[in-house]
N, C-alpha and C positions, 0 to 999 in steps of 0.2 A: 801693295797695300799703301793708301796714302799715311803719313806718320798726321798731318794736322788737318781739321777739316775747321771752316768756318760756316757758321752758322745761323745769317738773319735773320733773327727775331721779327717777327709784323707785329703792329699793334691787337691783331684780332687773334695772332696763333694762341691756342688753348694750351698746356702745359701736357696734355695726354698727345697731343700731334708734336711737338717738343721733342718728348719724352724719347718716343717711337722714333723720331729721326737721330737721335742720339746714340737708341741701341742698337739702327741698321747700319749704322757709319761704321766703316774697318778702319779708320783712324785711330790713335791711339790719345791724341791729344786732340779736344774739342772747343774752338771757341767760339760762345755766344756772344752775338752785337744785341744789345735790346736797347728798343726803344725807351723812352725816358717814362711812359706809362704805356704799361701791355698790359693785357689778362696773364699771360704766363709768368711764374718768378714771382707771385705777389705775395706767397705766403710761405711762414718757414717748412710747412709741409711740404712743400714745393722741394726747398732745397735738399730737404732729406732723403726723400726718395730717389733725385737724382743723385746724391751721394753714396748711398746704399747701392743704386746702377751702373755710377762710378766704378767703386772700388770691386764688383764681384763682375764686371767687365775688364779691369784692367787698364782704365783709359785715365787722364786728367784733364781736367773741367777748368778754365778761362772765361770770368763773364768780362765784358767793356759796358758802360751802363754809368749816363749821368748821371741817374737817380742814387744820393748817398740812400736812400733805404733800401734799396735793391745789391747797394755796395755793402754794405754793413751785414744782411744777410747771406750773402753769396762769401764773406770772411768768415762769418763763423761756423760755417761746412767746410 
């Protein structure tokens, strides 16, 4: 089982194709690269849900991401 997966973000990936690659990983620890503007990650629903999949997965969640709005949400999950 790998311990960390990385994982680039495209501008067009939708947050449900995201999602889905997050819960098939046996990684424990997950980091997303995103784009500076993507469809995924744009809203606090966003983060919630993958925090909720987070924590009853077991795994932690890493974004990289120039956008301070994408930063600022991705800290308060």
């Amino acid at each position: 089982m790998p311990s960390t997966k990385i994982i680039n973000v495209l501008r067009t990936d939708t947050f449900k194709d995201i999602l889905e690659l997050f819960k098939e990983t046996d990684a424990r620890e997950v980091v997303f690269v995103l784009p500076k503007k993507a469809k995924a990650f744009t809203r606090d629903d966003h983060f919630a849900e993958l925090a909720v999949e987070a924590r009853a997965l077991g795994k932690t969640v890493s974004m990289l991401s120039t956008n301070p709005e994408v930063n600022s949400m991705a800290h308060a999950y």
